[in-house]
N, C-alpha and C positions, 0 to 999 in steps of 0.2 A: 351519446356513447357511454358517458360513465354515470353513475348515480349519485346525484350531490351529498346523499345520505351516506352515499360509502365512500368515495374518495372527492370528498370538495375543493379539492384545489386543481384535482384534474379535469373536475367539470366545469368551474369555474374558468379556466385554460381556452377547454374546446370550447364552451359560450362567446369568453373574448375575441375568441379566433371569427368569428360567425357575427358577431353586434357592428350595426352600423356605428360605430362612435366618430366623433371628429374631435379628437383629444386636444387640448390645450396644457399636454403634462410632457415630460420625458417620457421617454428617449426622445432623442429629437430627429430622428425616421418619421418620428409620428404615425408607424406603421404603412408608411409607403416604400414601395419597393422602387419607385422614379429614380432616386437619386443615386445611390450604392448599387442598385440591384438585386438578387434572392437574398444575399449575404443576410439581410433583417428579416427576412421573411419569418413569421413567427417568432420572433423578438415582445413578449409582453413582458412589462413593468409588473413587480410583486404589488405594488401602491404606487400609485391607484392601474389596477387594473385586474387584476384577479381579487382585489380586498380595497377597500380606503383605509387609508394612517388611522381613522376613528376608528374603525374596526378589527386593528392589529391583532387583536388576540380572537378572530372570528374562523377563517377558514385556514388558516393556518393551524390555528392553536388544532382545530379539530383533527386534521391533519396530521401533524406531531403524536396530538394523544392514543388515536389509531394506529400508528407506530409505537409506540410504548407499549400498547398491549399487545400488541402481535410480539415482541422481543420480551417481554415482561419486567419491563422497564418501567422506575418511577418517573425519569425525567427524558427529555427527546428535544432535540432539537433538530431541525434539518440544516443545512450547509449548501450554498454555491460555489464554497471552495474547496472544497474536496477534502479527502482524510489528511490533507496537509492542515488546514484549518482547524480540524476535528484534534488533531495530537496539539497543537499550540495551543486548543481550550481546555485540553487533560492536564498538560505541563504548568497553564496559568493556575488548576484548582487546586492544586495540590498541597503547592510547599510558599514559601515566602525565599526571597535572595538571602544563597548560600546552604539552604536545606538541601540535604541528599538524597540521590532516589535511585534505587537498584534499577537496572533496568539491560537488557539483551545487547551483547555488541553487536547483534545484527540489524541493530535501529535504523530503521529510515531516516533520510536525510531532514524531513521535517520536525520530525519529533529530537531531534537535536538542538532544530533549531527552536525548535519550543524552550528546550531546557535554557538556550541563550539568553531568549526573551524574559523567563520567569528567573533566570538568575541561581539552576537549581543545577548541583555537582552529580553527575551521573557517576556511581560506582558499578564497571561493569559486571556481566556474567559472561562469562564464552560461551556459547552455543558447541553441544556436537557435531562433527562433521561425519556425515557419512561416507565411509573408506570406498563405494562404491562409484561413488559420483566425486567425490568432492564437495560435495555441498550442505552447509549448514543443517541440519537435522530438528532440532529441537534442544529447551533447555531441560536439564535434570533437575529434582527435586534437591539432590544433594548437593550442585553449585548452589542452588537458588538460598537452601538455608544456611550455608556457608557464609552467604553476602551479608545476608541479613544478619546472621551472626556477628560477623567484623564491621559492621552499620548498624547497631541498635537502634540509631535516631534515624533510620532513614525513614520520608515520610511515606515511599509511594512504591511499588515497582510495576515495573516499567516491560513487556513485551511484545512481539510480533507475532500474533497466530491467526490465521498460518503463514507460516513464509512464502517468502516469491514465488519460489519453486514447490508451493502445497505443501512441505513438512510440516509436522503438526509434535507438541508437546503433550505429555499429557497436564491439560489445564484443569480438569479438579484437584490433581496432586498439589499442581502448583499453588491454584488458589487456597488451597486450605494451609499451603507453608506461608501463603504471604498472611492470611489471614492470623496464622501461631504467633508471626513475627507482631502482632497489631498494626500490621499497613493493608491499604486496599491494593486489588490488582488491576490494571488498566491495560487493556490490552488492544494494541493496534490491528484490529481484524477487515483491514480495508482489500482485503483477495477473499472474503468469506462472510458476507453479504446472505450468499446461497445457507452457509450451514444451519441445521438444525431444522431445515421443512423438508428432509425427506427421511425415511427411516433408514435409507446406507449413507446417509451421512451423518458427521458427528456433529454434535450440542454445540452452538454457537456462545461466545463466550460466558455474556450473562447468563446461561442454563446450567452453566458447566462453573461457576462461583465464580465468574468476575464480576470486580463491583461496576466497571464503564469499556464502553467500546466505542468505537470507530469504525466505523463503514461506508467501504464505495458502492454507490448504488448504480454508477456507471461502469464498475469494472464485471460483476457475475453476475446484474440486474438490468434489463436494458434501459436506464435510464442516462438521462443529457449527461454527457460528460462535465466534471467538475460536482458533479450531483454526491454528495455525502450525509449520512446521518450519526448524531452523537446520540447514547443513550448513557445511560445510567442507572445505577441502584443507590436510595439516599444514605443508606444505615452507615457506610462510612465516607460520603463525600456528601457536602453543604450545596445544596441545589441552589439558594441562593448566592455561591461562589458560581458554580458552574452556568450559572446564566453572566455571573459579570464580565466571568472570563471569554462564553462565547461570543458576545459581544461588544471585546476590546477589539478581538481582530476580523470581526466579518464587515460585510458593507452592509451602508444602510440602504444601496442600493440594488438591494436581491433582483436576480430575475426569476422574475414568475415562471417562464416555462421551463425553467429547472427543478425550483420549486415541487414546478406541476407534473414532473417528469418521477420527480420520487416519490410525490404521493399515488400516482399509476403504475408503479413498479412494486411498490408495498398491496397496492390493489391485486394484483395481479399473482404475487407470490401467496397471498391469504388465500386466494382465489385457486388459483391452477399450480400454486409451485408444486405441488408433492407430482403429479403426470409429468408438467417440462420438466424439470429437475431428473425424475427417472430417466426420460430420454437422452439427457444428458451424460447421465450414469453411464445409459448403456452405449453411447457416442463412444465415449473417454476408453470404456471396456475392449468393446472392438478394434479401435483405434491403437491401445496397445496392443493387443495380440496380432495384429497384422505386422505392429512395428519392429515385434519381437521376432519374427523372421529374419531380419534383415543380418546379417553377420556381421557380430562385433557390437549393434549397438546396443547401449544402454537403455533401457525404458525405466524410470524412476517410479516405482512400487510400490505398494506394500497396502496394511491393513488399512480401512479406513480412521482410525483414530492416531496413525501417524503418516500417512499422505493424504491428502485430499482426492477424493476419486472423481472429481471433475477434471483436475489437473492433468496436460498432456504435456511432460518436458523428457528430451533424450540426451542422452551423453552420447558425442558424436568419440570420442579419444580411444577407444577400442576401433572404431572403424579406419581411423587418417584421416577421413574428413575432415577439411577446414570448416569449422561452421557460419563463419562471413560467405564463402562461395556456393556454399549451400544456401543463404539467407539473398544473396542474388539472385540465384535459380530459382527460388519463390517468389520473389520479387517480380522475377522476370514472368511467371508464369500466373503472376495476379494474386498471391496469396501471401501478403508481409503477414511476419509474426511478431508475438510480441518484444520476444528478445532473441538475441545470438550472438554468441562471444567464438571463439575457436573451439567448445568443449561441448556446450550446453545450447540449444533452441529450446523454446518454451513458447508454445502454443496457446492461447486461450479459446475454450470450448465452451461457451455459456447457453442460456436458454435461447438462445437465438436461432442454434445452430440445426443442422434438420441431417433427417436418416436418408440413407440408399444412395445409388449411383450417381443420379444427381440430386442429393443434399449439396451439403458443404463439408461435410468432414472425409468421407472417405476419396472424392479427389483431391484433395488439401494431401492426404496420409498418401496417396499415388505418386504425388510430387515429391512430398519429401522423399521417401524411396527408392527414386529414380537421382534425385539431385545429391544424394549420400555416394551409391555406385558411383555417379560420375566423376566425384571429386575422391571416393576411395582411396587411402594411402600406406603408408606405413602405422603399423598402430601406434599411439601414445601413451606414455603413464599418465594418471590420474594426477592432480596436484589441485589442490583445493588453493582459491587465493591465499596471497603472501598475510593479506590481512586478518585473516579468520582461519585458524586454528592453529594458530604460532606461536602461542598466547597472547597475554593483555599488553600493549603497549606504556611503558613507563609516563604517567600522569604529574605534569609539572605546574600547569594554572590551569582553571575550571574554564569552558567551553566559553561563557561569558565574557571572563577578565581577558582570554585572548585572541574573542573574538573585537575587543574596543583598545586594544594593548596597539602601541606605535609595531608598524613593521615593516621590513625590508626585501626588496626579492633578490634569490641568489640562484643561483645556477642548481639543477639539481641535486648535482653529488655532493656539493659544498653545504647542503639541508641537514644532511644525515647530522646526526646528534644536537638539531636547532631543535627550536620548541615550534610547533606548526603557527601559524595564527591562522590557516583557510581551512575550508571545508573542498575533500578531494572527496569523490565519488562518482564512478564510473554506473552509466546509466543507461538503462536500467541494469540492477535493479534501484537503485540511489542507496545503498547501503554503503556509510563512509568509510574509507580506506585508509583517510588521515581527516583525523578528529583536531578542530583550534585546542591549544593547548597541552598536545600530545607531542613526547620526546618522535622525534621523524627516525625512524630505521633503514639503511641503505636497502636491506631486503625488501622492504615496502617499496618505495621510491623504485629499484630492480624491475619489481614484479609491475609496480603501474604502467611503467615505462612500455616494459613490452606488450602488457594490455592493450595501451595505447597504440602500440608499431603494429601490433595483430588487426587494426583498426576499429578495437574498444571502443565505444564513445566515451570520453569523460567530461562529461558535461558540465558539473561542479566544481570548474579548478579557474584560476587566474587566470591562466598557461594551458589550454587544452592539451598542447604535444608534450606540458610534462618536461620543457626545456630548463624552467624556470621554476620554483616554488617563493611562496611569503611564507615568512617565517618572524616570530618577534623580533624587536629589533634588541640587541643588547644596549644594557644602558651605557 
């Protein structure tokens, strides 16, 4: 099925899948399905079984490097653990504990926790929100060299592009102000995998002057979930840091068919992405214009260099719609999505996805449109979370010092003006609402609260219902 010459780790894969072996190695399934069931089915070990430990740098390496030049990357790694992984090996290259790094307060809940691990003070930037949605938009040229401004020594900065909801920055701007400043840009591009292999889509970030990225190969690529790739450009980051660092926190026990799932999905996009991709496009296209019939709701828009045009997310707050009882009625009718809060559903449409009546997208667009009507209400105002764009939260100890600081739990309203010590973020998207080390504000606390009563997930918190927070403890 695949050609060892072109993606070797995927052939490597489907060989193992097929070879009589009787392994005397891990896993200890030993590729029988007797004991658990399917559950291992297809379960191969990275070493030995797509490679031996002697040949570590054989069909891997090859692998990796055919990814570097498809992205036009000096260095490549791949990941089984996802862009969670991938931001904890940016946050380790960067800075040494206590060095500073500009970076988006719409950061993901991992790349925070990167900064905890490497010991590094994030100085934030606020994202715009767009007045239409609510929803985070993109960072400006003019915060971004304001920071760096009042940060001379910062080592790195730090953004999301694109964001959850497809907003997009513009990232030559930016790379070329982090670039004035003398820091690299590192940008968490793990919803944008797809950019830059089709001509209406925009330049993925390395093309576009960043120096590293991060990418889910499982979320716009069909590849094994948890499947990630880190790339790079060397001229301002130490390739020999960025192998040490990828390699504090990954296992040494990779799995090959994930592995082998990113090197088939990198096949595949060299291959056919510029046709799937177009179909995609024009899923996404259709798909709004239908939506946009619907009265009252929101369809999230615009150019391709500040939405992503694969992205299908709607503002239900012009309709009354609850959008939990909407995310039921899909549920119920077979089609979960990726997210839904009371304002916002956000769909993912990737190459997978197929045209006409029966495809997958335009009954998926049937449903939602029926399950909107039904829950119809009174309309809503707009109100973008308590956390993002209220401004910046009062900074009292660095992410680090309070995330290993003694602390206490107190009831929530008793929080307000305590210093946080946990990580709250309501999920998806994991974008944190309360940062360790950050003064706590009743409006925060307010807003999580009813998140939560709305039937928010917040998945990142002590206290799920938000009854209770930690907080340092006073000496």
């Amino acid at each position: 099925m695949y050609d060892p010459d072109e993606a070797p780790l995927a052939a490597a894969y489907s060989d193992a899948l097929v070879r009589g072996w009787r392994p005397f190695t891990i896993p200890g399934h030993k590729g029988s399905t007797d004991l658990v069931g399917p559950v291992v089915a297809g379960d191969v070990p990275m070493w030995p079984g797509l490679d031996t430990l002697h040949n570590s740098a054989g069909r891997l390496g090859a692998a990796q490097d055919r990814a570097a030049q498809l992205w036009g990357a000096d260095w490549c790694r791949f990941s089984v653990g996802g862009s969670t992984h991938g931001n904890q090996t940016l946050a380790l290259a960067v800075g040494a504990p206590g060095d500073v790094v500009i970076a988006t307060r719409a950061v993901h809940r991992s790349l925070l926790l990167g900064f905890v691990l490497a010991g590094l003070t994030p100085a934030w930037v606020e994202p715009d929100i767009d007045p239409r949605s609510g929803l985070p938009s993109g960072i400006s040229r003019q915060a971004l060299a304001a920071a760096l401004a009042d940060h001379p020594a910062a080592k790195a900065v730090f953004l999301v592009e694109p964001g959850y909801v497809g907003t997009r920055s513009d990232l030559p701007d930016l790379a070329a102000a982090a670039h004035d400043g003398g820091v690299p840009l590192i940008v968490d591009q793990a919803w944008g995998a797809h950019l830059g292999f089709h001509p209406g889509l925009p330049q993925h970030a390395l093309a576009a002057g960043a120096d590293a990225l991060v990418t889910s190969a499982h979320k716009a690529l069909p590849a094994y979930t948890q499947a990630a790739l880190v790339l790079a450009k060397t001229e301002r980051l130490d390739p020999d840091r960025l192998d040490r660092a990828f390699d504090a926190t990954h296992t040494t026990s990779p799995s090959g068919a994930i592995l082998a799932s990113i090197d088939a999905a990198r096949s595949l996009l060299a291959r056919d992405g510029n046709a799937l991709l177009g179909r995609t496009i024009r899923l996404v296209a259709a798909a709004r214009d239908t939506l946009r019939q619907v009265p009252g709701l929101l369809v999230l828009d615009g150019p391709p260099d500040a939405v992503d045009p694969t992205k299908l997310v709607v503002g239900l707050a012009g309709t009354g719609a609850d959008g939990m009882a909407v995310e039921d009625d899909l549920l119920q009718a077979g089609f979960p999505v990726e997210m839904a809060d009371q304002d916002t559903i956000v769909a993912v449409v990737t190459m997978a996805d197929t045209e006409g009546p029966h495809g997958t997208v335009e009954p998926f667009v049937a449903a939602l449109a029926t399950a909107i009507e039904r829950h119809r209400g009174e309309p809503r105002p707009v109100r973008p979370p308590a956390w993002l764009g209220a401004g910046l939260p009062q900074v009292a100890l660095s992410p680090r010092e309070a995330f290993f600081a003694p602390r206490e739990t107190v009831q929530a309203r008793a929080a307000a003006g305590r210093v946080c010590a946990e990580l709250v973020a309501p999920y998806p998207p994991g974008i944190p609402a309360l940062v360790p080390g950050e003064v706590v504000s009743a409006e925060v606390i307010d807003a999580l609260r009813a998140a939560a009563a709305s039937g928010v997930l917040v998945s990142y918190a002590a206290d799920p219902t938000l009854s209770t927070l930690q907080v340092v403890a006073r000496p």
